[in-house]
N, C-alpha and C positions, 0 to 999 in steps of 0.2 A: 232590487233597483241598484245599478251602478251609482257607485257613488262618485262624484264628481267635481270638481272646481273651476271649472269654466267662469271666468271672469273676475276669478280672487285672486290675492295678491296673500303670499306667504314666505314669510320672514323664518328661514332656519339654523340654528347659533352651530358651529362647532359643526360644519358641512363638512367638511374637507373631506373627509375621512368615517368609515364608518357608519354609526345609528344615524347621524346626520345626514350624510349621503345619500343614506339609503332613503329617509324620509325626503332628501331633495326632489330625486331623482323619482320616488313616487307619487309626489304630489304634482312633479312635472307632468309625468304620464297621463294622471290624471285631472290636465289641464289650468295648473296654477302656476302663472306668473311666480319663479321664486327667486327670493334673494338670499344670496348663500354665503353667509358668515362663516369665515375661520382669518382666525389668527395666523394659523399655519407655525402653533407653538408645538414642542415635544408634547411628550404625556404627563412629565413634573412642570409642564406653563415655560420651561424655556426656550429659547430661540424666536423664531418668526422665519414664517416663507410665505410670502404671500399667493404663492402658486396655486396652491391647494384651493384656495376658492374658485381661483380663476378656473382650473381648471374641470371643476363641476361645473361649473358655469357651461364650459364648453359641452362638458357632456348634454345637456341637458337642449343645447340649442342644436348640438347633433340630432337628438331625438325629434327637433321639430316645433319645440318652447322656446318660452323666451326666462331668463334669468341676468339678471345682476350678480355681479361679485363684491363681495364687500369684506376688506379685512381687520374691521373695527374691532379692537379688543373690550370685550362684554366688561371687562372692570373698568372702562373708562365713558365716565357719564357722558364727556361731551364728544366722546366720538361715536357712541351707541344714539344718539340725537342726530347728529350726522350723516346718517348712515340712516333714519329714519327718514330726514328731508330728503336724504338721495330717493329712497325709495316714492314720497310721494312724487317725486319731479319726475321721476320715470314712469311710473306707473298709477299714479294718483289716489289711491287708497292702500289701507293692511287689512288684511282679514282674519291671516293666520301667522299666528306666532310660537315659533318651537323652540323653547329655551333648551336645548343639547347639548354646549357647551359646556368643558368641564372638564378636569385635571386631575391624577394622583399624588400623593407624596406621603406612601403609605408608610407607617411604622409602628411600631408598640408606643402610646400612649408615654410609656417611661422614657423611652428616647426621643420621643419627636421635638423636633424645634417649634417653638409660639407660632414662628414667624411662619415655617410650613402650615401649620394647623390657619391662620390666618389666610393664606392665601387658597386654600382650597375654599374654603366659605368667601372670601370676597369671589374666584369665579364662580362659584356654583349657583350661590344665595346672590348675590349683591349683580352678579350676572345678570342673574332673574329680572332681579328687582329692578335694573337700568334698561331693558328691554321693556318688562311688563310696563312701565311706566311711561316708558318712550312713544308710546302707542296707546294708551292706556283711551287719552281723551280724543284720539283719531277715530278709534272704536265706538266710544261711546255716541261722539257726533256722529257716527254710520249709524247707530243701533244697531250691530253687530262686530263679533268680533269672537276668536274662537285662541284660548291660548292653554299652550299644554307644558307644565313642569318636567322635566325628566327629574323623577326620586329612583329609587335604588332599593332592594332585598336588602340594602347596609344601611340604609335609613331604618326602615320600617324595622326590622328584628336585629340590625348587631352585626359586625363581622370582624374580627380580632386585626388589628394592625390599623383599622382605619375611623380610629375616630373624629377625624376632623371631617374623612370625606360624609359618614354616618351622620353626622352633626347636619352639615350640611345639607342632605340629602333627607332629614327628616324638616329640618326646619323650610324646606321647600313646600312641603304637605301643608302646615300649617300655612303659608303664606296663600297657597291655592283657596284651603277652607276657606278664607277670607275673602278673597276678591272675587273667589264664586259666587257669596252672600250681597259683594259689592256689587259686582257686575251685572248680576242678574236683572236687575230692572231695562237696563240698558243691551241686552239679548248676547250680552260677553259669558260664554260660558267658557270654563277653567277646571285644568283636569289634571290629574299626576301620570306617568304613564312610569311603569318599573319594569325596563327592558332586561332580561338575559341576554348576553350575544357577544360574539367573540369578534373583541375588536382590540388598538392598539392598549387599552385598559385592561383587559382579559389576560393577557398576554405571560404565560409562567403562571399563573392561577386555576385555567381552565385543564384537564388530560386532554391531548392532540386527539383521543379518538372522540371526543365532544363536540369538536369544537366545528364538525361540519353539517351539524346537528344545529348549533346557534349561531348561527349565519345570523347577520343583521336585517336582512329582509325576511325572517321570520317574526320579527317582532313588528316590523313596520306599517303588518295591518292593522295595530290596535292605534299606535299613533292615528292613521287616517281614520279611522271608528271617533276619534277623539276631537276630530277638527271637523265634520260633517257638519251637513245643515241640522241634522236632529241627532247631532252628537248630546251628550250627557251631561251635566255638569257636577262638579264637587265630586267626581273619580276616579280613584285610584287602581286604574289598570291594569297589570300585569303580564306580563308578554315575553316568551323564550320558546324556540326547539319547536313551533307548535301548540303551544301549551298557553292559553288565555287563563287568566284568573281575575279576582277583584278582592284586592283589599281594605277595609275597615278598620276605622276609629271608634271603639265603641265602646257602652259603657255600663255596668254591671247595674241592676238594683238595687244594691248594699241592703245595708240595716242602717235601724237607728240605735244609739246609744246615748243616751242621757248624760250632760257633763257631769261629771263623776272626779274624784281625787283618782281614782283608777281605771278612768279611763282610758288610758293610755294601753296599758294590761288587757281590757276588755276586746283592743282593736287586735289586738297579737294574736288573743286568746281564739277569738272569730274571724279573724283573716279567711279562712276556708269556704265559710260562709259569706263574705263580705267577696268575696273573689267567685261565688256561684253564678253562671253565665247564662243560665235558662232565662231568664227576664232581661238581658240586656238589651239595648238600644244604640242606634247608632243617630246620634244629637244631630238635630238639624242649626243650631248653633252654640257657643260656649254659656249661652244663658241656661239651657237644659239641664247641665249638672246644677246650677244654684237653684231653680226651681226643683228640680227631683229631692236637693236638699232641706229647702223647706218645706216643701210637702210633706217631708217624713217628721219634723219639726212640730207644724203644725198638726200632724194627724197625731202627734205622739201626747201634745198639750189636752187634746179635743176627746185621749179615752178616760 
């Protein structure tokens, strides 16, 4: 079955250019009203053009859709609410929310400025956060509502020069956990999606013979797998070159060890064992590690 958006209204951050684009312009095709967010900042968050939205916009009403332009900068609460009224006056509800938006200002952890590391997380995190929320209770009063994180391979595993954007882009994952657990009553499913793709971000990182390999519209069907009527929720997708994956938050077995003056020694000692992945699970919320913990507690008082 095609999947489709006829009649829904989808908000995408950081359009101008790029993964955002690319998801504009397919969610257009596939028949959703979009509003397309860009700053029209560089790729270290400076300058501003405001073209760059417009002219998605344009593309998209070429093709035959309808779209909005909106060049609200995601770190700013009351223009991210603004820029939500716009959209309900024009089109009257959100259905779909793609936080893409998002900046570098890579370096070694020893050099970097606060101030750099700060500003990658207010857009990336605090982004999020002024979008997810801007819509949050529009959603809810629909009972429906479909919103997707962009996180990153630099969140989930590490990647040398960028830990602000790593920071950032993992603490996106945990926000997702949550609002999936929140949302979920209210039919708001919430997903991570971890694109590969060679875009103004890529750029000097990627070898030239890759890079036509990771095109942005190769990742762009997991995004739309992620905004469907029977999309997923609490998923962390993965998407480059072709290549689908899904990544997991999971969590060992362990042991138990008895408080002890040496226990600390004993955890060193069994780390190997305490790190064995055959019985792990993947918590359906943060309470699971406290009960898996008493349990072991409890069954340990009970031999």
């Amino acid at each position: 079955m095609t999947l489709r958006f006829d009649g829904k209204v989808a908000i995408v951050t950081g359009a101008g250019n790029g993964l955002g684009r690319s998801h504009a312009l397919e969610l257009a095709k596939r028949g959703a009203r979009v509003v397309v967010n860009d700053l029209g900042a560089s790729v270290d968050g400076a300058g501003r053009a405001s073209s760059l939205a417009e002219q998605v916009a344009e593309e998209i009403r070429v093709l035959g859709g309808e779209a909005l332009a909106s060049t609200a900068s995601v770190t700013d609460w009351v223009a991210v609410q603004e820029m939500v009224v716009a959209t309900l006056e024009r089109f009257g509800r959100v259905d779909i929310l793609v936080n893409n938006a998002g900046i570098l200002r890579d370096k070694s952890f020893a050099k970097m400025d606060i101030d750099d590391f700060k500003l990658v997380l207010d857009v990336h995190l605090m982004g999020a956060v002024h979008c997810s929320k801007a819509v949050w209770d529009i959603m809810r009063k629909q009972q429906y509502g479909r919103i997707v994180m962009t996180t990153s391979s630099s969140g989930l595993y590490g990647n040398f020069g960028q830990s602000n954007y790593s920071a950032a882009k993992m603490a996106l994952v945990g926000l997702m956990q949550t609002l999936a657990i929140e949302g979920a009553k209210s039919n708001i499913r919430v997903n991570c999606l971890a694109p590969t793709a060679a875009t103004r971000m890529t750029e000097g990182l990627i070898p030239a013979e890759h890079l036509a390999l990771l095109a942005p519209e190769a990742a762009t069907p997991a995004l739309i797998a992620l905004v469907g009527e029977d999309a997923p929720t609490r998923a962390i997708l993965c998407a480059g070159a072709g290549g689908f994956e899904r990544a997991y938050v999971s969590l060992t077995r362990g042991i138990y060890i008895a408080p002890a003056p040496d226990c600390a020694e004993q955890v060193s000692a069994r780390l190997e064992e305490i790190s064995d992945r055959e019985e792990e699970t993947v918590p359906e919320s943060g309470a699971a590690q406290t009960l898996l913990e008493l349990g072991k507690a409890f069954a340990a008082r009970a031999a």
